[in-house]
N, CA and C atoms as a LAMMPS dump frame, in Angstrom:
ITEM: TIMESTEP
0
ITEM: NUMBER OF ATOMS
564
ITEM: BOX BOUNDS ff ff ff
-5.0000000000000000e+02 5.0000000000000000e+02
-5.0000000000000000e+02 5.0000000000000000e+02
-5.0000000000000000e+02 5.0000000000000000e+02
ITEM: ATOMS id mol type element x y z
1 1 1 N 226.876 247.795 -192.933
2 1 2 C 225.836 246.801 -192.928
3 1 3 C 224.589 247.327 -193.644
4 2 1 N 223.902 248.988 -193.384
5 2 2 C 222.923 249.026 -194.179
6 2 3 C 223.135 249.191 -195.595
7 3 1 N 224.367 249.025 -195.927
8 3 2 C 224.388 249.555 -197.275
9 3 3 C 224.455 248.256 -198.01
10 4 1 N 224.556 247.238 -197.205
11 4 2 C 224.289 245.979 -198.094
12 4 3 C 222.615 245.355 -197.965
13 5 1 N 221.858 246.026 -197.063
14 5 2 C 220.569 245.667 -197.083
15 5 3 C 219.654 246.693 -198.253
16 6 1 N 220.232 247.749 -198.326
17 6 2 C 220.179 248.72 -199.261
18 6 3 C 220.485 248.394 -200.693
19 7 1 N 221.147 247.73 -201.342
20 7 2 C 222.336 247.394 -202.333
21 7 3 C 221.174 246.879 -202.888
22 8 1 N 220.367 246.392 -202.978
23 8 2 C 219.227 245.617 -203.75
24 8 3 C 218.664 246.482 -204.118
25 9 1 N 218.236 247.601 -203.461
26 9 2 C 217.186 248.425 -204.431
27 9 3 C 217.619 249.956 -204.818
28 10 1 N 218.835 249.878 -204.441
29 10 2 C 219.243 251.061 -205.143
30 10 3 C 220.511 250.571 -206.613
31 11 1 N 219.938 251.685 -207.463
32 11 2 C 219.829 251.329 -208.82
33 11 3 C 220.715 252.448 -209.86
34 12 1 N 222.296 252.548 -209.88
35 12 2 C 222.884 253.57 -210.269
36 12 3 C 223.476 253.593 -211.455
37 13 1 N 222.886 254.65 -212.578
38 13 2 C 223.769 254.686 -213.561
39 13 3 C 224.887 255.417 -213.624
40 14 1 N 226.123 254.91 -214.743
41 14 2 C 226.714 255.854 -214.659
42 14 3 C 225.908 257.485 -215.278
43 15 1 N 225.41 257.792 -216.047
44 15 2 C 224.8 258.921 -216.802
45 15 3 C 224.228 259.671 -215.615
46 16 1 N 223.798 258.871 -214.623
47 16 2 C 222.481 259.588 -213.3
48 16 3 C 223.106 259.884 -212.389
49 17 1 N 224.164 259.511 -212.117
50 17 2 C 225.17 260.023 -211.24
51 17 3 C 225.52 260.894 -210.663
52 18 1 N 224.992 261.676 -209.271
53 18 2 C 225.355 263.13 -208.985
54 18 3 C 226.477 263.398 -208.334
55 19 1 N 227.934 263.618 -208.172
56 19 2 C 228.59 264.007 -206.812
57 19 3 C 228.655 265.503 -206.075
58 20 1 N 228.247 265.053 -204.617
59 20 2 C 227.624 265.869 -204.049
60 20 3 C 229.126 266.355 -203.416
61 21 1 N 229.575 268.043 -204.05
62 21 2 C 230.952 268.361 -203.144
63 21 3 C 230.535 269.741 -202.6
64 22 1 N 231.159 269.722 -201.584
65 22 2 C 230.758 271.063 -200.422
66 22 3 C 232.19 271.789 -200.545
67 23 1 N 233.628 271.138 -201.105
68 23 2 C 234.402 271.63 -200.928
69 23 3 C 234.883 273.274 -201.675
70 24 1 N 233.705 273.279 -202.58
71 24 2 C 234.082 274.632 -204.308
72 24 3 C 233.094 275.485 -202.631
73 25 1 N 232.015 275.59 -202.082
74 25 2 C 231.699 276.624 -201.474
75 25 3 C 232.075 276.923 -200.254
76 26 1 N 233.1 276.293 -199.575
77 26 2 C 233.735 276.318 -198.506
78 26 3 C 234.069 277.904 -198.444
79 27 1 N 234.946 278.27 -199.243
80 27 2 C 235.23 279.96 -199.338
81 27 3 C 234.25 280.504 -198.835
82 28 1 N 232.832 280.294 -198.973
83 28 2 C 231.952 281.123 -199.076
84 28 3 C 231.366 281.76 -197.432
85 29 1 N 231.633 280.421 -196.193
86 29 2 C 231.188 279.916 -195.173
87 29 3 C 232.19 281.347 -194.186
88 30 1 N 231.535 281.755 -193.457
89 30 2 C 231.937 282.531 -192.815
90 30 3 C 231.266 281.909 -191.267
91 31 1 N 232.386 281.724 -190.345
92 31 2 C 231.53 280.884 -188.66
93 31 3 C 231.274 282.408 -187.876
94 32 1 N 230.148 282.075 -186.832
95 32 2 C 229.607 283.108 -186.031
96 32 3 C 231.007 283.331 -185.75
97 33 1 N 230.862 285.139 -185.223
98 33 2 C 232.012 285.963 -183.98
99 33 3 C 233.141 286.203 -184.995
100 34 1 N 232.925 285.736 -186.226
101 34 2 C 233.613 286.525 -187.052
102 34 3 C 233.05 287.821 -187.986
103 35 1 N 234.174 288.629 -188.231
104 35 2 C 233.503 289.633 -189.164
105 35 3 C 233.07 289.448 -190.555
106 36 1 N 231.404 290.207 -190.88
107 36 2 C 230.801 289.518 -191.45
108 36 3 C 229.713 288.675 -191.407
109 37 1 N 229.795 288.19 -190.075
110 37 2 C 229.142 286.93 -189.711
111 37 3 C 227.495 287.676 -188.913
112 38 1 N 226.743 286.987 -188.574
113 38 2 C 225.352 287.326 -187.908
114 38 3 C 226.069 287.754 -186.33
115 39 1 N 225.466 288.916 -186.53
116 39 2 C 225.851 289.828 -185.031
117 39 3 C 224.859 289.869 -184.13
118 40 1 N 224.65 289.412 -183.159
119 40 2 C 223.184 289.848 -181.961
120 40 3 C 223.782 290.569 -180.909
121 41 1 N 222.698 292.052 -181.371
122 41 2 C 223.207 292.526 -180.076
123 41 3 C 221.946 292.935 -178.639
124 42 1 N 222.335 293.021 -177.791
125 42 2 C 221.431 292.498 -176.531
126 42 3 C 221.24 294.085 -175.812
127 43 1 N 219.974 293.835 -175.248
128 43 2 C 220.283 295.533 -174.264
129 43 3 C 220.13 295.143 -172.857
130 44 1 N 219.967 295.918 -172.049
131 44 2 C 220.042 295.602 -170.634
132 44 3 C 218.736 295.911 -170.12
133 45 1 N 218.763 295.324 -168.801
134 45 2 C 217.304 295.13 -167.941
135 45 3 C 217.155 296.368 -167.63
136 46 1 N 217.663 297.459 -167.375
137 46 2 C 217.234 298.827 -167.564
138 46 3 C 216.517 299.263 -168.765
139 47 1 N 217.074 299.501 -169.826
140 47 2 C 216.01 299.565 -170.806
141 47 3 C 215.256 298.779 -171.546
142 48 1 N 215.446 297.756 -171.015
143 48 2 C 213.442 297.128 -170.847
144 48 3 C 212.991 297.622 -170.118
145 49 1 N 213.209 297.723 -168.861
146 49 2 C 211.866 298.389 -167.837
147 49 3 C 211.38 299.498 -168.474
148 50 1 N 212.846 300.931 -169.132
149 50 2 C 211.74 301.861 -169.714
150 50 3 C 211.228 301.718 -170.488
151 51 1 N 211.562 300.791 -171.661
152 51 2 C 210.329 300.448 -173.051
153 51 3 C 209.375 300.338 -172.031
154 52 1 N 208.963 299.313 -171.64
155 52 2 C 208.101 298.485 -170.632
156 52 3 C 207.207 299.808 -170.427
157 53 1 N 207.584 300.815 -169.219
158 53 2 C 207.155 302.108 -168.539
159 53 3 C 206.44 302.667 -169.866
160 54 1 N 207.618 303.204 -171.144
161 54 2 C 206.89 304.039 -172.05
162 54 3 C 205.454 303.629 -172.43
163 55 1 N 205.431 302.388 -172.686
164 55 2 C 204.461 301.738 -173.326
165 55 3 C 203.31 301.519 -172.649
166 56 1 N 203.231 301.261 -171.087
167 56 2 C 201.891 301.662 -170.144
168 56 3 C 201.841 303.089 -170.27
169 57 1 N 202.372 304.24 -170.387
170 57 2 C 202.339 305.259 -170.244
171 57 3 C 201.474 305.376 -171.684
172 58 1 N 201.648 304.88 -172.533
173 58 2 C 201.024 305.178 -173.495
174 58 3 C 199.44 304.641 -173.541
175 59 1 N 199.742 303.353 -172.971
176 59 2 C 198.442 303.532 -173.034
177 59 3 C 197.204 303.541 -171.915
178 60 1 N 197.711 304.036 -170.931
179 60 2 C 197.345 305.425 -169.909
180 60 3 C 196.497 306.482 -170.218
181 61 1 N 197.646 306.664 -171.234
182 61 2 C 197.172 308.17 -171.945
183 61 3 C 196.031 307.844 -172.782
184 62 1 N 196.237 306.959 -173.315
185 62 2 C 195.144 306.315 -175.051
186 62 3 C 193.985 306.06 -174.103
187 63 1 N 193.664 305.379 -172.969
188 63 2 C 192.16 305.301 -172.133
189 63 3 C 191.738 306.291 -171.691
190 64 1 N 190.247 306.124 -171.848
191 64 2 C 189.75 307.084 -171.943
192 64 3 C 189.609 307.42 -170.636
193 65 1 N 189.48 308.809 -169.666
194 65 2 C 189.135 308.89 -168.218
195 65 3 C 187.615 309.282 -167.87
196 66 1 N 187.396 307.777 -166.93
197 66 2 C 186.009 307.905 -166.046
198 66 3 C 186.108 309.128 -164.938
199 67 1 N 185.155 309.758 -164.472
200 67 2 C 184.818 309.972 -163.544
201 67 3 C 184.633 309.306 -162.378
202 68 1 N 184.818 309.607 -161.101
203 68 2 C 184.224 309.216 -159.76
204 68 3 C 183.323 308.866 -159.807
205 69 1 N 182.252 309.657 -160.117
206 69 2 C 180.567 309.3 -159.966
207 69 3 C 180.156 307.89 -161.07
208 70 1 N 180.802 307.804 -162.221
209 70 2 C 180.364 307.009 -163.113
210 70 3 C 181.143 305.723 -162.614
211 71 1 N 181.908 305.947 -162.239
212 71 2 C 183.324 304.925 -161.665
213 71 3 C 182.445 303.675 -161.06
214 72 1 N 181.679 304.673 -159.498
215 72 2 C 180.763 304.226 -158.265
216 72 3 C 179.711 303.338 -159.377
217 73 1 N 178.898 304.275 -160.171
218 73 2 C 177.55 303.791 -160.706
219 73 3 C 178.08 302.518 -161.348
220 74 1 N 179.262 302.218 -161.971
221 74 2 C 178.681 300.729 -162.594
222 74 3 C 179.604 299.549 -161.541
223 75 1 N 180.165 300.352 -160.44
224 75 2 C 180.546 299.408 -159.612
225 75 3 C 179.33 299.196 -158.835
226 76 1 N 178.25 299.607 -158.717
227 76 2 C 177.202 299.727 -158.181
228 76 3 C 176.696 298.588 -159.058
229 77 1 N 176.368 298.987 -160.439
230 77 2 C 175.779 297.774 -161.088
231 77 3 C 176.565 296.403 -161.482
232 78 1 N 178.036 296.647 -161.334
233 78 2 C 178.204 295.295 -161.451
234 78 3 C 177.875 294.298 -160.285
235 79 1 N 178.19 295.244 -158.987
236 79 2 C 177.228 294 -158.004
237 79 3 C 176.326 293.841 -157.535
238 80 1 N 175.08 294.572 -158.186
239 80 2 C 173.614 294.249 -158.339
240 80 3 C 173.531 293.179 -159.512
241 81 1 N 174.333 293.104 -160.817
242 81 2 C 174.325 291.96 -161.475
243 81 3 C 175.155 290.701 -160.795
244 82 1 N 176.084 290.993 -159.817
245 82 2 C 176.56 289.76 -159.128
246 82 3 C 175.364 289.388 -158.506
247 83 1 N 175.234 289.919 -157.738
248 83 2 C 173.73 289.253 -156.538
249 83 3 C 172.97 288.79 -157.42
250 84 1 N 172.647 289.482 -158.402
251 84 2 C 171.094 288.873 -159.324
252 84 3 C 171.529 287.44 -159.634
253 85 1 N 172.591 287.343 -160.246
254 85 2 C 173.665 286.162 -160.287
255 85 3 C 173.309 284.897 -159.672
256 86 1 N 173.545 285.326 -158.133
257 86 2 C 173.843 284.596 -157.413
258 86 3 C 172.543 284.071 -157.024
259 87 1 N 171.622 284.932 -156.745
260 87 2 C 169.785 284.339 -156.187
261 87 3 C 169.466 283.506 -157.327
262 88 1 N 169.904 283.971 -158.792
263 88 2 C 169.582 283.258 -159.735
264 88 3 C 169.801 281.237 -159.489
265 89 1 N 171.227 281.918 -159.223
266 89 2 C 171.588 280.292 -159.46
267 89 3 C 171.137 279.553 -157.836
268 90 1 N 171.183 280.465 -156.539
269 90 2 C 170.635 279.591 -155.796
270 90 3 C 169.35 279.376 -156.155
271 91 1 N 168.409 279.627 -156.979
272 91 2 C 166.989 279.144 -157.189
273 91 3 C 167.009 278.206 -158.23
274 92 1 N 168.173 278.127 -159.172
275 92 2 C 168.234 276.961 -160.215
276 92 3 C 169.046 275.756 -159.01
277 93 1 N 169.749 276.087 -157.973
278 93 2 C 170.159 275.31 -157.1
279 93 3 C 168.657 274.477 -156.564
280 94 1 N 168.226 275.414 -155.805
281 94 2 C 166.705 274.526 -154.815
282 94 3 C 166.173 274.327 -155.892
283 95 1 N 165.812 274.355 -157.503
284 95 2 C 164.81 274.062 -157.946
285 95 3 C 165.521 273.027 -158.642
286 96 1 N 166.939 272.722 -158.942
287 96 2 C 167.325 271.335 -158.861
288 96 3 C 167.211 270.214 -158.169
289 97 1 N 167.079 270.385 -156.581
290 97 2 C 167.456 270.083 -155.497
291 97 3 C 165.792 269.639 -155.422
292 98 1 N 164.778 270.246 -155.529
293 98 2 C 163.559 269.864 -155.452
294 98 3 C 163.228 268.902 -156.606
295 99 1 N 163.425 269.256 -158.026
296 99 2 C 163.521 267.783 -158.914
297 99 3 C 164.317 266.673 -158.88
298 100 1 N 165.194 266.752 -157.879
299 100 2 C 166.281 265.502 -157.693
300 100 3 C 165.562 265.08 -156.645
301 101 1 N 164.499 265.847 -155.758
302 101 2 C 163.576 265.066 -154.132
303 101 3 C 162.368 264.436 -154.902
304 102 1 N 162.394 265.214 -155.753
305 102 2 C 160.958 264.616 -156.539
306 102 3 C 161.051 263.237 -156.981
307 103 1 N 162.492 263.166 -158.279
308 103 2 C 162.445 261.551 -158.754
309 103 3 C 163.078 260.887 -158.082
310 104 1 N 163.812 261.072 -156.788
311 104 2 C 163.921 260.302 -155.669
312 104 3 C 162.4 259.255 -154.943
313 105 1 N 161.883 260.139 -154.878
314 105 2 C 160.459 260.338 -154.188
315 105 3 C 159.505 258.964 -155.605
316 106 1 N 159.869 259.336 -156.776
317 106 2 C 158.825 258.551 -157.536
318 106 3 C 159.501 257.113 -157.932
319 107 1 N 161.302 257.68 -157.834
320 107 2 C 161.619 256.505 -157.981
321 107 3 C 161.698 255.16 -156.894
322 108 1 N 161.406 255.497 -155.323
323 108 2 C 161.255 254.758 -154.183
324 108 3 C 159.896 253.942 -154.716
325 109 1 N 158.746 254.696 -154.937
326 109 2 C 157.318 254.579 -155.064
327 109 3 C 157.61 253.071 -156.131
328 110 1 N 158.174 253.372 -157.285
329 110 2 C 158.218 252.534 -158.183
330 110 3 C 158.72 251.651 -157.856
331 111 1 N 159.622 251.81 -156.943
332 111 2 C 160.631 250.501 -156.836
333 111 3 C 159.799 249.575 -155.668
334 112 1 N 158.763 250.313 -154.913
335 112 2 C 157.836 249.285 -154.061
336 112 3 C 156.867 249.259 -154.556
337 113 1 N 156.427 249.26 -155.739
338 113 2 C 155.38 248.833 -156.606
339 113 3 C 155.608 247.329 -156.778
340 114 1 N 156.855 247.814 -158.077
341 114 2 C 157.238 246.686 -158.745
342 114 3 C 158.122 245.601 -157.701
343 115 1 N 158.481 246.003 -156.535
344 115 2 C 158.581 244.963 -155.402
345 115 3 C 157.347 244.071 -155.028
346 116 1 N 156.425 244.866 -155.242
347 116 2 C 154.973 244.012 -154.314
348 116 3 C 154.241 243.506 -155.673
349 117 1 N 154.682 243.723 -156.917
350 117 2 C 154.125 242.988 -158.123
351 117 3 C 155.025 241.832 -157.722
352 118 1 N 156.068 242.242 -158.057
353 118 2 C 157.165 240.736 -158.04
354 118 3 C 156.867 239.851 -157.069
355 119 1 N 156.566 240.286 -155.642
356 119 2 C 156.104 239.6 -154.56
357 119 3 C 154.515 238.967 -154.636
358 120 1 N 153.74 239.818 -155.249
359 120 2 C 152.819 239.134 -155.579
360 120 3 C 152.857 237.871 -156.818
361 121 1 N 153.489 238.449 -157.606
362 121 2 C 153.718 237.201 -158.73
363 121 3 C 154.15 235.958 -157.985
364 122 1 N 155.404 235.584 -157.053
365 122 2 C 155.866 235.201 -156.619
366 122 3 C 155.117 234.528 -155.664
367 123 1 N 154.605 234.78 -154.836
368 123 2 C 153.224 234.579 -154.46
369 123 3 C 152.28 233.537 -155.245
370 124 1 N 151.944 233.966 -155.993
371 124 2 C 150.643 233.608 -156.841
372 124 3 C 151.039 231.949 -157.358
373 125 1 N 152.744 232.324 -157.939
374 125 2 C 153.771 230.767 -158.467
375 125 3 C 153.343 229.607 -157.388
376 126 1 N 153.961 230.305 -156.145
377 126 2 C 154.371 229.513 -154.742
378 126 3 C 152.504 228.651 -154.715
379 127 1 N 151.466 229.457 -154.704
380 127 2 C 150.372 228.944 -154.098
381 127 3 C 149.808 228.093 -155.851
382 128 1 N 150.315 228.358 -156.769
383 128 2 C 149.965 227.441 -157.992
384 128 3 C 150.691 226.397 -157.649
385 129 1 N 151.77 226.136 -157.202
386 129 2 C 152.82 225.175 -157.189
387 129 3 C 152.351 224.048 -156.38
388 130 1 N 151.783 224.653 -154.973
389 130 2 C 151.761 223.826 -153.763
390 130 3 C 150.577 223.24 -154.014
391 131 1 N 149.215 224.177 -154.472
392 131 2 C 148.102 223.194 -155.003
393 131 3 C 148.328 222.318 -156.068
394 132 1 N 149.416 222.255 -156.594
395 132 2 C 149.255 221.051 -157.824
396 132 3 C 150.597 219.819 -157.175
397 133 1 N 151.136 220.078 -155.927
398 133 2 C 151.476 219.177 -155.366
399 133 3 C 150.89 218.613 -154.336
400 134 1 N 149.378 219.229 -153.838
401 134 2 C 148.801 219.002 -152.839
402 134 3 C 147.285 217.858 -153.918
403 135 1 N 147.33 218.739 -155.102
404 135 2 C 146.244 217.607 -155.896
405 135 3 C 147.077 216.26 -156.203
406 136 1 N 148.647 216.743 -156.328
407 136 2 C 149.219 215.019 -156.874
408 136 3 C 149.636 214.141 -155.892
409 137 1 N 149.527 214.848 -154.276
410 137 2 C 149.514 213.854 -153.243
411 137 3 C 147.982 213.238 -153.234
412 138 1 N 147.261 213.795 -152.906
413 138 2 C 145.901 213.536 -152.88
414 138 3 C 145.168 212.179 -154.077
415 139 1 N 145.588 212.271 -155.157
416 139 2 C 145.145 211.736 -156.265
417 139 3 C 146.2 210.378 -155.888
418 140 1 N 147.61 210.481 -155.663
419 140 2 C 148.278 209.379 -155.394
420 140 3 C 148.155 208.511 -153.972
421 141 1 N 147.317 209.167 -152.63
422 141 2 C 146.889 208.511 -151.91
423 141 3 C 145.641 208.271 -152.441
424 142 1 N 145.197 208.328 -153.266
425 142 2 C 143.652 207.924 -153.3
426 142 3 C 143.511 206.417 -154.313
427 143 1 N 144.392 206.616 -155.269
428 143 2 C 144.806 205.379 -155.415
429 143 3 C 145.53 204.382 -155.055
430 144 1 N 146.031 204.626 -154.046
431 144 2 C 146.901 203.714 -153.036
432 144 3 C 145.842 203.029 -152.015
433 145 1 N 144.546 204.17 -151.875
434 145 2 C 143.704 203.273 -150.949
435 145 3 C 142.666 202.468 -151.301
436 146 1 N 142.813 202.517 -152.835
437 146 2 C 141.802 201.792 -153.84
438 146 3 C 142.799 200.447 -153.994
439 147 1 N 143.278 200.637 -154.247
440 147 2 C 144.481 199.54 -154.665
441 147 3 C 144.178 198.795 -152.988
442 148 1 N 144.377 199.179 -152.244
443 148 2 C 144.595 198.74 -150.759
444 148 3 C 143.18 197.889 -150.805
445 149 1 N 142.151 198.781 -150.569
446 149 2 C 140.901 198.218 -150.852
447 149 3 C 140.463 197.071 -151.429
448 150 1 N 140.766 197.573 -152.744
449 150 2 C 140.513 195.994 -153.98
450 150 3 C 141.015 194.979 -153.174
451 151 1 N 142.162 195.029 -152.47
452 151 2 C 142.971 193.789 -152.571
453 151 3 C 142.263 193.398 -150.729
454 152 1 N 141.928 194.356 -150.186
455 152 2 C 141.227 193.738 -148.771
456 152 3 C 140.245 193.253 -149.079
457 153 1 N 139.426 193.484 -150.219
458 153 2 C 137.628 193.001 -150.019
459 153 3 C 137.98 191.94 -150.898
460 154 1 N 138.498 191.719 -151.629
461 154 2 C 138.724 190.272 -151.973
462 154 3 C 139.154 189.231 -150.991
463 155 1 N 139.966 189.782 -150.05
464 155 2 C 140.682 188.593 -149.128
465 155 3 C 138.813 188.589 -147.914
466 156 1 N 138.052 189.584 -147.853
467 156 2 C 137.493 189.691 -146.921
468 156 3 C 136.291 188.503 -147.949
469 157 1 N 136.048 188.465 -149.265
470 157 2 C 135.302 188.133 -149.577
471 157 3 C 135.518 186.105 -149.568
472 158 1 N 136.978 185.607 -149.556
473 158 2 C 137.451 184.596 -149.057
474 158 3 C 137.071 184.357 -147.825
475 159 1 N 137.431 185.3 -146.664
476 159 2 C 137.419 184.727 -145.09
477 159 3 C 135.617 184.497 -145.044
478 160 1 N 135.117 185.361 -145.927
479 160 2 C 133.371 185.213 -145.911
480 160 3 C 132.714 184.115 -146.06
481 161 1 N 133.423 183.587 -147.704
482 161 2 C 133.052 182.212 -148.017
483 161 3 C 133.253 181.608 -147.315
484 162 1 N 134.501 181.152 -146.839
485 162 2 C 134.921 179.965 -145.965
486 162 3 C 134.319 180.711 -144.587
487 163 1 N 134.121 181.349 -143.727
488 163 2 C 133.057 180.936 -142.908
489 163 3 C 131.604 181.089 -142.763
490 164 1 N 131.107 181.289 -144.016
491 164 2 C 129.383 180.535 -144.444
492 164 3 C 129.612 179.116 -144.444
493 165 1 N 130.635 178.541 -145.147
494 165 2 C 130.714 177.865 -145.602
495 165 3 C 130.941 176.454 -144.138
496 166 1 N 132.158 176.779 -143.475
497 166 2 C 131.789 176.46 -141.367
498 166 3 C 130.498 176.674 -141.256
499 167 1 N 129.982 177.531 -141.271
500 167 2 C 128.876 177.751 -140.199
501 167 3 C 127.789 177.039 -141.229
502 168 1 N 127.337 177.13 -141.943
503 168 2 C 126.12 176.308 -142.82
504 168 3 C 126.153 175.377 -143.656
505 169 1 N 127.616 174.964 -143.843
506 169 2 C 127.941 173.99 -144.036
507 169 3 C 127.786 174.104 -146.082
508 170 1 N 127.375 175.285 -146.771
509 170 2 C 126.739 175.281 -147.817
510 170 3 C 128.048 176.181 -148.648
511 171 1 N 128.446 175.564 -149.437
512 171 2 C 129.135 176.196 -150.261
513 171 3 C 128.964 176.981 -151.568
514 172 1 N 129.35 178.551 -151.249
515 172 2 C 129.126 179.423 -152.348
516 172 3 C 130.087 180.299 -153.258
517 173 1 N 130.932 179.591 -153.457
518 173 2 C 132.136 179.978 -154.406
519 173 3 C 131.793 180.872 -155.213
520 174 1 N 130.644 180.202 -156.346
521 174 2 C 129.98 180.952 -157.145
522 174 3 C 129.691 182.181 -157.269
523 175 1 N 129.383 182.921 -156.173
524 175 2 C 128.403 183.719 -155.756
525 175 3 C 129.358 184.898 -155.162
526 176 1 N 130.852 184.795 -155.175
527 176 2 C 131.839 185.675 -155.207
528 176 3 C 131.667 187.412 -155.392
529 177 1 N 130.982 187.521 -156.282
530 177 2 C 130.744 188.464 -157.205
531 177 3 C 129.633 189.376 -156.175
532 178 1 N 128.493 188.675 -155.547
533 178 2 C 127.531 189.221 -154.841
534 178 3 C 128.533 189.293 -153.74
535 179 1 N 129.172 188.748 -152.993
536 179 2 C 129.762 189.11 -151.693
537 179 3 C 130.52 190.221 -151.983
538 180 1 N 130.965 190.205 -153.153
539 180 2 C 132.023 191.218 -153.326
540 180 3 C 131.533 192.818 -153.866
541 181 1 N 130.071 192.881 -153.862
542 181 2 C 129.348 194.094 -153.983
543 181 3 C 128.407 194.004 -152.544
544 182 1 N 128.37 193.284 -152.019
545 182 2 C 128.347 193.39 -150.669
546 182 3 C 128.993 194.168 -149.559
547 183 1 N 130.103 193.733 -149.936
548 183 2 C 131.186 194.283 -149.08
549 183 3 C 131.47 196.062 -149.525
550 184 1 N 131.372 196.242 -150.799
551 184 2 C 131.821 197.472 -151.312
552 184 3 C 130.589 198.399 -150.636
553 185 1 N 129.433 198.033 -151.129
554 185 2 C 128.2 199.243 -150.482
555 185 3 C 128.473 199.334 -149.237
556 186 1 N 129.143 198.392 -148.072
557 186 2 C 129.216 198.059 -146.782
558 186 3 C 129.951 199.441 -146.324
559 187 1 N 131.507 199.13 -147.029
560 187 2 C 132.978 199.611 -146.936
561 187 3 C 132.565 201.214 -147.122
562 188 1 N 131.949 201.832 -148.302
563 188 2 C 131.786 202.421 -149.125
564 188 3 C 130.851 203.44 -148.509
C-alpha cells in the first residue's frame, strides 16, 4: 500500500539506478562466539575490590598528613564559622520578621485610612442625596399648597360675594379682584 502512495513522487531512471546487494560481502561477516569475532572478557568481584583497595591506597598515600593539633584548630574554626552562620541568619531571621511586623503594621493603618475616606465619601454622597430629596419634597409640597390655595381663595372669594351680597343686599361681582387680595394678606 505505501508504495503506491509513494509511486507518484518517486522518479527512476534506468541510468540512476542503484542495486543494493549484501550477498558479494556475506563472506566477510563473521557472528559473535565465533573465532575471530569480538571477544569480552570479564573479571571477578574479587579483583575489583583489589583495584578498588589499590586505588584508595593510593590516594591515602598522595594526601597530604595533618596533624592532631591542626586537625582540632580548624575543627575549632569550622564551628565558630557554623555559629557565626547561624546568629547571622537568626538576625536576618528577626530582622525579617520585624520588616514583615512593620508593613503589616502600615499596611492595617492604610487600610483604615482609606476605609474611613471611603466611609466618609460615602457619607458625604448619602447626606448630598437626602438634601436634594428633602429640597424636591419641600419645593413639591409647596406647590401643592399654592395650587391648593389659589383654588380655596377663589371659592372663598365666591362664598364672600354671595354673602355681602344676602346680607346688604348690594352686589359686587366686579370687585373680585379686591376680595381676592383681601383674602391673600388675610391667609398670608
Amino acid at each position: 500500500m505505501s508504495n503506491l502512495i509513494k509511486y507518484q513522487f518517486v522518479d527512476l531512471k534506468p541510468s540512476d539506478a542503484v542495486v543494493i546487494n549484501h550477498n558479494e560481502k556475506k563472506d566477510n561477516f563473521i557472528p559473535f562466539g565465533k573465532s575471530g569475532g569480538i571477544s569480552i572478557e570479564t573479571i571477578g568481584q574479587q579483583e575489583a575490590e583489589k583495584a578498588i583497595a589499590l586505588l584508595h591506597k593510593e590516594e591515602v598515600q598522595d594526601s597530604p598528613s595533618i596533624s592532631e593539633e591542626e586537625f582540632q584548630k580548624s575543627k575549632e574554626e569550622a564551628e565558630f564559622l557554623v555559629e557565626e552562620a547561624k546568629r547571622e541568619a537568626q538576625q536576618l531571621h528577626e530582622e525579617a520578621a520585624q520588616q514583615i511586623q512593620e508593613e503589616m503594621q502600615r499596611a492595617v493603618e492604610e487600610g483604615r485610612n482609606q476605609g474611613y475616606q471611603d466611609g466618609w465619601s460615602q457619607a458625604e454622597q448619602e447626606i448630598a442625596r437626602k438634601e436634594k430629596e428633602i429640597d424636591d419634597t419641600a419645593r413639591n409640597q409647596k406647590r401643592e399648597l399654592e395650587e391648593y390655595v389659589d383654588g380655596i381663595e377663589k371659592k372663598y372669594v365666591d362664598v364672600l360675594i354671595a354673602l355681602l351680597q344676602k346680607l346688604t343686599g348690594v352686589l359686587i361681582e366686579d370687585r373680585d379682584d379686591l376680595m381676592l387680595y383681601l383674602i391673600r394678606t388675610t391667609v398670608r
